[in-house]
N, CA, C and O atoms as a GROMACS GRO file, in nm:
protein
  356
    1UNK      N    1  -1.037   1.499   0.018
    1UNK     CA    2  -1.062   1.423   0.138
    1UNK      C    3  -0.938   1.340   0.169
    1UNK      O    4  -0.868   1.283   0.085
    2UNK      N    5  -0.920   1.341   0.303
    2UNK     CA    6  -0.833   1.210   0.330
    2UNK      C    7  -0.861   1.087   0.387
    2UNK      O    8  -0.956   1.097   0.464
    3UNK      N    9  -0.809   0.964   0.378
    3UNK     CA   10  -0.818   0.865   0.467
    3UNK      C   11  -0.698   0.807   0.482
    3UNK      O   12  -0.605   0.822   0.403
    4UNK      N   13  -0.693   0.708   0.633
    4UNK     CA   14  -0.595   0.609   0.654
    4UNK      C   15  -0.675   0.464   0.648
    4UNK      O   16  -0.786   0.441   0.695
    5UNK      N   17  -0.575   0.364   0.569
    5UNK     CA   18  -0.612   0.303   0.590
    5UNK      C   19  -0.568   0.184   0.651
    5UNK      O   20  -0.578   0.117   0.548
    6UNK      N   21  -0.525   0.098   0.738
    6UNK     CA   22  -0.478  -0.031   0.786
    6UNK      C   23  -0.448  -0.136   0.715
    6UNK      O   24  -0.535  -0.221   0.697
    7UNK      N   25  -0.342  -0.149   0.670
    7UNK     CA   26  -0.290  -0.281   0.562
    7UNK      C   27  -0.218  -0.384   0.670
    7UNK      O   28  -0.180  -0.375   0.787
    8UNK      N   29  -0.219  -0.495   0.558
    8UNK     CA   30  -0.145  -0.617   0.638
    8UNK      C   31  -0.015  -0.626   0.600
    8UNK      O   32   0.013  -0.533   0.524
    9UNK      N   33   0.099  -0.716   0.626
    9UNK     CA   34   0.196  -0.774   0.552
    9UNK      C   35   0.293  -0.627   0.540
    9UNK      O   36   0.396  -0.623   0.472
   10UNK      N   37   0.253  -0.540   0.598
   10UNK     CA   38   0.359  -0.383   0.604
   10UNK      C   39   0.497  -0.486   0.690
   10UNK      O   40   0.471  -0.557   0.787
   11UNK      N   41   0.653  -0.470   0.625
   11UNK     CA   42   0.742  -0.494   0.727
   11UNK      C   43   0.830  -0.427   0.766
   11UNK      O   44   0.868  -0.444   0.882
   12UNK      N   45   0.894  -0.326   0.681
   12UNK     CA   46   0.965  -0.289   0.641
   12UNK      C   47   1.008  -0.118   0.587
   12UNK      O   48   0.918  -0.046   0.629
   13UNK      N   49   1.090  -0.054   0.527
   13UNK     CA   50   1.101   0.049   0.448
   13UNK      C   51   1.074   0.043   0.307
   13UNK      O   52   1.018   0.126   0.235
   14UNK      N   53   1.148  -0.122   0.267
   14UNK     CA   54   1.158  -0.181   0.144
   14UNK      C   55   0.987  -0.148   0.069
   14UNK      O   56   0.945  -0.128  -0.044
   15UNK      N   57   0.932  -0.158   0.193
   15UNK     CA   58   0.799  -0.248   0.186
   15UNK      C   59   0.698  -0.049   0.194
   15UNK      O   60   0.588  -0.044   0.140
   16UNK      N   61   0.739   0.044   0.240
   16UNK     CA   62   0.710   0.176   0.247
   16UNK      C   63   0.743   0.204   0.084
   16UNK      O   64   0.651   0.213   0.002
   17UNK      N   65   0.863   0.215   0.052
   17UNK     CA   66   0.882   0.243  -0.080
   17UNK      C   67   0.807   0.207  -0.198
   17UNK      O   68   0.762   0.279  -0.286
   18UNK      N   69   0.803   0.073  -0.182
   18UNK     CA   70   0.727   0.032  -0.306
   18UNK      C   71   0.573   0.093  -0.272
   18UNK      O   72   0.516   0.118  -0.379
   19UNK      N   73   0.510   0.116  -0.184
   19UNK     CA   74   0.380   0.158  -0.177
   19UNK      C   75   0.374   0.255  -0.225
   19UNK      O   76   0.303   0.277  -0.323
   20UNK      N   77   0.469   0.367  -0.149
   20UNK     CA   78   0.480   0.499  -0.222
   20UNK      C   79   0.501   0.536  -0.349
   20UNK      O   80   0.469   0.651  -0.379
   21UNK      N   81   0.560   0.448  -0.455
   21UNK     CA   82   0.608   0.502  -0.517
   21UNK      C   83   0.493   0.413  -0.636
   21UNK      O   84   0.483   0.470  -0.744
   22UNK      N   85   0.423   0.300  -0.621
   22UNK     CA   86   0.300   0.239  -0.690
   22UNK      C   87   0.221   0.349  -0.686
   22UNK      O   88   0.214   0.418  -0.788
   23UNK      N   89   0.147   0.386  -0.569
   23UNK     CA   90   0.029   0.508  -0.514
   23UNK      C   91   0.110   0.630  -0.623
   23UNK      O   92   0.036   0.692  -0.700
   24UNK      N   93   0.247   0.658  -0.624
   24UNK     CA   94   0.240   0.767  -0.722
   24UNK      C   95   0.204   0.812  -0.822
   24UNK      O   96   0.178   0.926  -0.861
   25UNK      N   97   0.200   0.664  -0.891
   25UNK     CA   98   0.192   0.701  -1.028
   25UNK      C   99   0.063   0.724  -1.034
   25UNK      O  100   0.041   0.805  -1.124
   26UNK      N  101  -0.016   0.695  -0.990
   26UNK     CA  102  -0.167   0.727  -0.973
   26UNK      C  103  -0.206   0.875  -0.986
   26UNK      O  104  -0.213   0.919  -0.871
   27UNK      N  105  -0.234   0.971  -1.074
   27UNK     CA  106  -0.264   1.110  -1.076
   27UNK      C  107  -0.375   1.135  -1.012
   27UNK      O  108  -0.385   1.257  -0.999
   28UNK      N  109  -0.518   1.047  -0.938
   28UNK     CA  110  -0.603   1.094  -0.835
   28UNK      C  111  -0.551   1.107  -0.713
   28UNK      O  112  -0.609   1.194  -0.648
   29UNK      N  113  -0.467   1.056  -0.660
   29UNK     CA  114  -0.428   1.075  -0.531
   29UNK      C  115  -0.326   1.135  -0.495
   29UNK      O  116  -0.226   1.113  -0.563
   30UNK      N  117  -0.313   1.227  -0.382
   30UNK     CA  118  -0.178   1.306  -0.333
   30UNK      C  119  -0.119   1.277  -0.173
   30UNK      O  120  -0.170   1.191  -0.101
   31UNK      N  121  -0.036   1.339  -0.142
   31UNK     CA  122   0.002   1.339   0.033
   31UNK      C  123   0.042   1.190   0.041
   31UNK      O  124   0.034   1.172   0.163
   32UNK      N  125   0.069   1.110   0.006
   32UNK     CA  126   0.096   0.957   0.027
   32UNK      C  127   0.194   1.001   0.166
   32UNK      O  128   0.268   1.096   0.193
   33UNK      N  129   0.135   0.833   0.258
   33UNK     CA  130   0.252   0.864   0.334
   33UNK      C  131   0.203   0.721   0.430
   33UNK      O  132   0.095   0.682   0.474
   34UNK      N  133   0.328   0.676   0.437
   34UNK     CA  134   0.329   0.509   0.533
   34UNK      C  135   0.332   0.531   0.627
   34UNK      O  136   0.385   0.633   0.672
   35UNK      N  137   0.274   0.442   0.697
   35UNK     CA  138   0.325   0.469   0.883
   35UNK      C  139   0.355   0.267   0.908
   35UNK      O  140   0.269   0.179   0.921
   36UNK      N  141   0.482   0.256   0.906
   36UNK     CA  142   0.495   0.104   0.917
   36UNK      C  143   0.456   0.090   1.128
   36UNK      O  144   0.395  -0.006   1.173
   37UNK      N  145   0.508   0.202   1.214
   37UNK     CA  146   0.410   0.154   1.332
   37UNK      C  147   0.287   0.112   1.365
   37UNK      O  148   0.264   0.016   1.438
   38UNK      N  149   0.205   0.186   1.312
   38UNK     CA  150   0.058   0.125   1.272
   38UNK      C  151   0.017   0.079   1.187
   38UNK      O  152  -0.092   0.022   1.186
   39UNK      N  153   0.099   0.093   1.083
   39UNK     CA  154   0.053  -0.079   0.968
   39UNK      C  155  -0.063   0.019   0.847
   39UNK      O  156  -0.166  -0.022   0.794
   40UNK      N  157  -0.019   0.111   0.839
   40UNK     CA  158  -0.099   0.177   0.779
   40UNK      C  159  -0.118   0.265   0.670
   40UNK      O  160  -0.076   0.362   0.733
   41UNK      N  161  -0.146   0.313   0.561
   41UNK     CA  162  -0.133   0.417   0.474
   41UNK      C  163  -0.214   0.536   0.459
   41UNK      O  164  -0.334   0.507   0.456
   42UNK      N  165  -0.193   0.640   0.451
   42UNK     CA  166  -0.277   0.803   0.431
   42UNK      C  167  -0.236   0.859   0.306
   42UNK      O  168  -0.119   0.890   0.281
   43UNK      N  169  -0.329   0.870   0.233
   43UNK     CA  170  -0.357   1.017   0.148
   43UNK      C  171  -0.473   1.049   0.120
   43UNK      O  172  -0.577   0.996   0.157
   44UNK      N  173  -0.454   1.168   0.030
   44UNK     CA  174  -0.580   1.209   0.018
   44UNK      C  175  -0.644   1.198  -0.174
   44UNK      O  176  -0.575   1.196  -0.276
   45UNK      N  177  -0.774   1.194  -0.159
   45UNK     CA  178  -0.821   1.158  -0.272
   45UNK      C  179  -0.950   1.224  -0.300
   45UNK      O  180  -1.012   1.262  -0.201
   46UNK      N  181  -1.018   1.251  -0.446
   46UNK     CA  182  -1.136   1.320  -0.461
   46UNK      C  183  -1.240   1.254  -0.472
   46UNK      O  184  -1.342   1.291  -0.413
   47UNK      N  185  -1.238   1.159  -0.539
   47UNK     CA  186  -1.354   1.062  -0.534
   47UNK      C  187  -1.366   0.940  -0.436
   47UNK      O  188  -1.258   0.900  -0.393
   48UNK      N  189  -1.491   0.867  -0.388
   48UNK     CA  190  -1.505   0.731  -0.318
   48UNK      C  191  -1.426   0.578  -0.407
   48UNK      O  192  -1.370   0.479  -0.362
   49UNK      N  193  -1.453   0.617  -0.524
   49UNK     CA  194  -1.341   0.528  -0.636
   49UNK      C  195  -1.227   0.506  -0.649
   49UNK      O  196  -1.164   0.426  -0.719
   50UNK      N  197  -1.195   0.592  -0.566
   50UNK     CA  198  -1.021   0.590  -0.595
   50UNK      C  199  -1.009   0.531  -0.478
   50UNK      O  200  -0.929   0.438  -0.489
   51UNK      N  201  -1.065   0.543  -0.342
   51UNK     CA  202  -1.071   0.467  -0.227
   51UNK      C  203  -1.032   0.304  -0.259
   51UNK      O  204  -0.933   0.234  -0.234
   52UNK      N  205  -1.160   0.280  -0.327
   52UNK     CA  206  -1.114   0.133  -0.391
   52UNK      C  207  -1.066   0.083  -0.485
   52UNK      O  208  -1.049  -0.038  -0.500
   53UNK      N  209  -1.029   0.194  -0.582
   53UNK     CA  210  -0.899   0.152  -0.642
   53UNK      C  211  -0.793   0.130  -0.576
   53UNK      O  212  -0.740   0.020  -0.593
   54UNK      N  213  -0.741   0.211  -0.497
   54UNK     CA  214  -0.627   0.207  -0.414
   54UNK      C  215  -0.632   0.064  -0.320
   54UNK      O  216  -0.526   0.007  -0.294
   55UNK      N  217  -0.746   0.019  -0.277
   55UNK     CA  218  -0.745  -0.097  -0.215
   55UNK      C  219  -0.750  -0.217  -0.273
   55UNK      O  220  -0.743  -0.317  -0.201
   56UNK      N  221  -0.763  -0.231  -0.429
   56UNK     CA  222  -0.740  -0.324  -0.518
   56UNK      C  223  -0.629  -0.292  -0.553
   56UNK      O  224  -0.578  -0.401  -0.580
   57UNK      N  225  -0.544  -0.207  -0.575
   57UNK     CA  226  -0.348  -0.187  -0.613
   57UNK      C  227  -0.321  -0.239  -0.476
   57UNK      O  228  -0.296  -0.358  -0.495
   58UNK      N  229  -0.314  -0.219  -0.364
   58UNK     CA  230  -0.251  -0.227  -0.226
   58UNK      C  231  -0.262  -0.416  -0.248
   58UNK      O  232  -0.165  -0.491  -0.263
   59UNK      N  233  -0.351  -0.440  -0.246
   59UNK     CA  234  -0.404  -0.634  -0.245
   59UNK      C  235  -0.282  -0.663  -0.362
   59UNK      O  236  -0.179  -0.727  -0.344
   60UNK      N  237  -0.312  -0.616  -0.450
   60UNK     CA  238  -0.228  -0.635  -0.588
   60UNK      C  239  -0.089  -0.662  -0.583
   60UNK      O  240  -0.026  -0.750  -0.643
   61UNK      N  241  -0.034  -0.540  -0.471
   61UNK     CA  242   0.090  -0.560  -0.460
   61UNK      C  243   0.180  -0.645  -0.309
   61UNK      O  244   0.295  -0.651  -0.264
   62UNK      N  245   0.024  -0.707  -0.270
   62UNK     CA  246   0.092  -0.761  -0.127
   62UNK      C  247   0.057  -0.741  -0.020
   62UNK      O  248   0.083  -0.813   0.076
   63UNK      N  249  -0.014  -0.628  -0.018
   63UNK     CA  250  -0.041  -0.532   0.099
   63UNK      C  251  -0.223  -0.495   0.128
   63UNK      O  252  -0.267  -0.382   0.149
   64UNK      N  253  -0.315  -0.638   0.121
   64UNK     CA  254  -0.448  -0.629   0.155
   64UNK      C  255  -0.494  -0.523   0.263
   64UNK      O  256  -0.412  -0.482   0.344
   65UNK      N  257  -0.585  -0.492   0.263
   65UNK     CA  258  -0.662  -0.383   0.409
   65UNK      C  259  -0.664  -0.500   0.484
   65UNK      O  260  -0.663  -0.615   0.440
   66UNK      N  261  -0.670  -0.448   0.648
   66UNK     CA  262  -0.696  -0.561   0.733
   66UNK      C  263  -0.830  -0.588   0.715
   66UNK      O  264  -0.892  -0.486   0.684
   67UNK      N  265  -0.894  -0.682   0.723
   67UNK     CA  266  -0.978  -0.781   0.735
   67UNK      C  267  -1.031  -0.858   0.621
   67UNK      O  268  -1.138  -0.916   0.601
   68UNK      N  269  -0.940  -0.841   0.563
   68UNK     CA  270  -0.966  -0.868   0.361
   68UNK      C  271  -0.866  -1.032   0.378
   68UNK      O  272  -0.798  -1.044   0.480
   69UNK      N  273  -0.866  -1.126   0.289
   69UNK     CA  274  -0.806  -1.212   0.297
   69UNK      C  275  -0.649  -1.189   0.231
   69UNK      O  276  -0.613  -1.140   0.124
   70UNK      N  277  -0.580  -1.242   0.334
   70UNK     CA  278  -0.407  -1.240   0.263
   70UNK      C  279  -0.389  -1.354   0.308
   70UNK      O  280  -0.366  -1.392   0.422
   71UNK      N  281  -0.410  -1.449   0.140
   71UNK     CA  282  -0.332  -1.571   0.141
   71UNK      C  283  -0.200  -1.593   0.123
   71UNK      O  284  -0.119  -1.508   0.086
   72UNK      N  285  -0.181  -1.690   0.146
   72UNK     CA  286  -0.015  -1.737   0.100
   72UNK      C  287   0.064  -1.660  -0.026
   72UNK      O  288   0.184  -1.637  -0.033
   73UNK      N  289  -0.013  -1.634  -0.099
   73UNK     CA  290   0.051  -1.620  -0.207
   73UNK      C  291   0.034  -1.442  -0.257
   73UNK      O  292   0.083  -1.376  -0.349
   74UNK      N  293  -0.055  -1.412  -0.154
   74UNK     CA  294  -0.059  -1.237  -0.133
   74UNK      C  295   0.062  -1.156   0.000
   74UNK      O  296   0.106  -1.044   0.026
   75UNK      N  297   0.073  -1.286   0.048
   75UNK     CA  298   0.159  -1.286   0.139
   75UNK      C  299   0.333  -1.264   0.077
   75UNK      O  300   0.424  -1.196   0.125
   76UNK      N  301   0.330  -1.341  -0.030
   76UNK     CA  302   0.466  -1.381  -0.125
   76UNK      C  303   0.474  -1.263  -0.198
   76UNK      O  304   0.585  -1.216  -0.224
   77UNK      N  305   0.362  -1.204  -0.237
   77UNK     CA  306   0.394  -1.059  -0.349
   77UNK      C  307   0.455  -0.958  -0.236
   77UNK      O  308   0.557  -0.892  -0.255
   78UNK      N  309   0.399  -0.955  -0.145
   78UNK     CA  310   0.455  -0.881  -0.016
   78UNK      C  311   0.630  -0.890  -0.023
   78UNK      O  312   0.709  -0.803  -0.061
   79UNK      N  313   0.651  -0.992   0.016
   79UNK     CA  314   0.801  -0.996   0.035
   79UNK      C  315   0.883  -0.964  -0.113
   79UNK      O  316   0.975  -0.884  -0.129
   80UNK      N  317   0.824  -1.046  -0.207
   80UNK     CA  318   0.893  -0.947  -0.312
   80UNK      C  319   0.874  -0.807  -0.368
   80UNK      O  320   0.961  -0.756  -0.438
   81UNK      N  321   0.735  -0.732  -0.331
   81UNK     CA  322   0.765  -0.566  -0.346
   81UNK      C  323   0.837  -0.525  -0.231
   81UNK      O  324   0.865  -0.406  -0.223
   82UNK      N  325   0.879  -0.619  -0.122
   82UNK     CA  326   0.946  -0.559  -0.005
   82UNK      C  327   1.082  -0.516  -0.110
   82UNK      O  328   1.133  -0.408  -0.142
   83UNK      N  329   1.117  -0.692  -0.152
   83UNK     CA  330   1.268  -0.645  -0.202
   83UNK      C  331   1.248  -0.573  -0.318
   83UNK      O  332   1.145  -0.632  -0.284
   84UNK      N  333   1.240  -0.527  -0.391
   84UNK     CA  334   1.193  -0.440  -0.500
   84UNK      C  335   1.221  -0.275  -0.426
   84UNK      O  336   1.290  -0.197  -0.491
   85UNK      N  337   1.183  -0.244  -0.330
   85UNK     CA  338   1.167  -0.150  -0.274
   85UNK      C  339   1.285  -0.123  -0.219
   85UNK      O  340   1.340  -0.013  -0.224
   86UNK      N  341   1.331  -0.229  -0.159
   86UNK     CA  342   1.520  -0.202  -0.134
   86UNK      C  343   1.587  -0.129  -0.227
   86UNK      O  344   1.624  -0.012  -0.239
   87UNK      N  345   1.594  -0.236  -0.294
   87UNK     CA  346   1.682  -0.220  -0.426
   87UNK      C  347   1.623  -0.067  -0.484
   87UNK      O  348   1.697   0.013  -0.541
   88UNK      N  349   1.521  -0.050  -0.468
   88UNK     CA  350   1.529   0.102  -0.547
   88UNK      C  351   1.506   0.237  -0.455
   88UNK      O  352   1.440   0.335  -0.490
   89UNK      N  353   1.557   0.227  -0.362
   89UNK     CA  354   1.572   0.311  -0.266
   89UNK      C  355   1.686   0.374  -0.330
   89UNK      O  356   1.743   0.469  -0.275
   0.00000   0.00000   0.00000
């Protein structure tokens, strides 16, 4: 199955990379793929679990679903997997 889903705090490429390359290491999920115009992420996955796993890593690293809370300080992990994501481009 696939889904997209709508994240917050997307700015960047910096900020594409590190998603992509967190979501990789993950062996349930495949097709990863950012769309920083719509603020959003797609792949595909086999179970409803991995759905929300993936949405507890995404929060984790900065990058909440929209309507989920991004405080200050979910806001701050954001900018540093942004730069993280530079640098390893």
């Amino acid at each position: 199955m696939n889904t997209t889903l709508k994240i917050q705090n997307l700015k960047c490429g910096g900020c594409t990379n590190t998603i992509v390359n967190k979501l990789s290491e993950l062996n349930y999920i495949s097709e990863i793929s950012v769309d920083n115009t719509n603020d959003s992420v797609s792949f595909n996955y086999s179970a409803e679990e991995d759905v929300e796993n993936i949405k507890v890593l995404l929060a984790k690293i900065g990058y909440p679903i929209v309507g989920e809370k991004n405080a200050l300080t979910t806001r701050a992990k954001s900018f540093v997997s942004c730069a993280v994501g530079r640098m390893s481009k």
